[in-house]
C-alpha positions as CSV (number, residue, x, y, z in Angstrom):
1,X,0.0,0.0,0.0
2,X,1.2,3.5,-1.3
3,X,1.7,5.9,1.8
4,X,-0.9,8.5,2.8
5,X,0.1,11.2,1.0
6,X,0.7,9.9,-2.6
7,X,-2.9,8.9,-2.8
8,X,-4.8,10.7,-5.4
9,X,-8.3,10.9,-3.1
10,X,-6.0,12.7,-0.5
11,X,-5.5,15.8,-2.4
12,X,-9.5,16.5,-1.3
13,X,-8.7,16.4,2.0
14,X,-5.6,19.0,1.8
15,X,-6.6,22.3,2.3
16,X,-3.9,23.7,0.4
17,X,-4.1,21.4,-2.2
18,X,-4.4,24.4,-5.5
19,X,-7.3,22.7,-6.9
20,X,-9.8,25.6,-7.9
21,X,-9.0,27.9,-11.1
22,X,-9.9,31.3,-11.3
23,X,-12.9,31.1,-12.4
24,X,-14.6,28.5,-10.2
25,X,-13.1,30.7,-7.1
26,X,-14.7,33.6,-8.3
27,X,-18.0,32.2,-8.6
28,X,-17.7,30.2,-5.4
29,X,-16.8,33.7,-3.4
30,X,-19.3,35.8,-5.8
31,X,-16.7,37.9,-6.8
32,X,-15.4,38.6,-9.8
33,X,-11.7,37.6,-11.0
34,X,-9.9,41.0,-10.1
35,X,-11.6,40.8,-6.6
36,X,-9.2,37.7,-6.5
37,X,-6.2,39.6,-8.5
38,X,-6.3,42.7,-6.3
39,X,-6.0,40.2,-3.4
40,X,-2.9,38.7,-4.7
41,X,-1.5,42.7,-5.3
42,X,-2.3,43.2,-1.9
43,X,-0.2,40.3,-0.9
44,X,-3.3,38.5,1.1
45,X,-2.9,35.4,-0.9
46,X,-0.6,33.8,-3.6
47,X,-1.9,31.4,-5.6
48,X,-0.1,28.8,-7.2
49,X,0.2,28.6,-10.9
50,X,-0.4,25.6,-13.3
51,X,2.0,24.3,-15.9
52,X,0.3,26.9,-18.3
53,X,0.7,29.5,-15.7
54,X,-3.2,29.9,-14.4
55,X,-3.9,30.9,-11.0
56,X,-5.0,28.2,-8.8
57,X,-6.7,28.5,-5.5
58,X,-6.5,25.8,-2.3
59,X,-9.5,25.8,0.2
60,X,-7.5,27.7,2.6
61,X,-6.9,30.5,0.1
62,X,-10.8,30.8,-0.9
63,X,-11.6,31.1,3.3
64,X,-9.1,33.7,3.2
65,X,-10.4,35.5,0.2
66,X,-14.0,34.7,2.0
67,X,-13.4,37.2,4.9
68,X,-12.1,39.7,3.2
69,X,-14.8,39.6,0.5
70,X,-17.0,40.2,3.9
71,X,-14.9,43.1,5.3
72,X,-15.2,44.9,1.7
73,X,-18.8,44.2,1.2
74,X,-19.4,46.2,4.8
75,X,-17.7,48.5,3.2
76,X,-13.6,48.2,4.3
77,X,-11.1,49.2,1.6
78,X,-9.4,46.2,0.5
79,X,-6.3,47.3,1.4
80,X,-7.5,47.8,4.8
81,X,-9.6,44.5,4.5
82,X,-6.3,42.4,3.5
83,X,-4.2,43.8,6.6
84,X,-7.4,43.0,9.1
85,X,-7.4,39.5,7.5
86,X,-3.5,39.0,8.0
87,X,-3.7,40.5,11.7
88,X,-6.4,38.3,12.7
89,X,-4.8,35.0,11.1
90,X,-1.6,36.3,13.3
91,X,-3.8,36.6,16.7
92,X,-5.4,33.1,15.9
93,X,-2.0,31.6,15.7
94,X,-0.9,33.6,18.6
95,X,-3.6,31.8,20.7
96,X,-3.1,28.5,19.8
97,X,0.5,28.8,20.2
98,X,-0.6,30.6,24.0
99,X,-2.7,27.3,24.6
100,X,-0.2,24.7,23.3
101,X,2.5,26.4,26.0
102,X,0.0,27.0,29.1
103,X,-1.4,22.5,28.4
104,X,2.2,21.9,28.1
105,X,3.0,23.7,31.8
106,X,0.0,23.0,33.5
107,X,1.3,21.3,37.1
108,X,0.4,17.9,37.8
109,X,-2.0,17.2,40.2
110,X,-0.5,16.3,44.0
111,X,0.5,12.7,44.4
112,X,-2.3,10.7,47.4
């Protein structure tokens, strides 16, 4: 048996897999194609680029690009909407960094 990670099906499950072009992320967002351009100029996300040199998106990317698609549509300059996006990725991994230290020095319980 093939390990875990060479197995075709498994790209589904990888988040970053780049497995959605252009235009299938723009009309899964409900956006248009330089919503997703003018993301990648404001350095919010990168996609990665086929053989042929398209744009393809991974899961992770398109929940990226789904936030600040919110933050703009209430009205946030996507400029302002890509740095919110990036400082609230940061504080998220801030906290579960915070909560991986404080379970790992959490005293053990008095010995009976």
């Amino acid at each position: 048996m093939p390990p875990r990670s060479t197995r075709p099906a498994d790209k589904f499950d990888d988040d970053d897999y780049p497995a959605y072009t252009m235009g299938r992320a723009a009309e899964m967002l409900g956006t248009t194609p330089a919503f997703l351009r003018a993301l990648g100029e404001n350095h919010l996300i990168t996609p990665l680029r086929s053989d042929g040199g398209h744009r393809r998106y991974s899961r992770y990317q398109l929940r990226i690009a789904a936030r600040a698609r919110e933050l703009v549509d209430q009205g946030t300059k996507i400029e302002d909407a890509c740095r919110i996006v990036v400082l609230e990725d940061q504080l998220e991994e801030a906290q579960r960094i915070n909560e991986e230290l404080r379970a790992d020095h959490t005293p053990a319980p008095p010995a009976a």
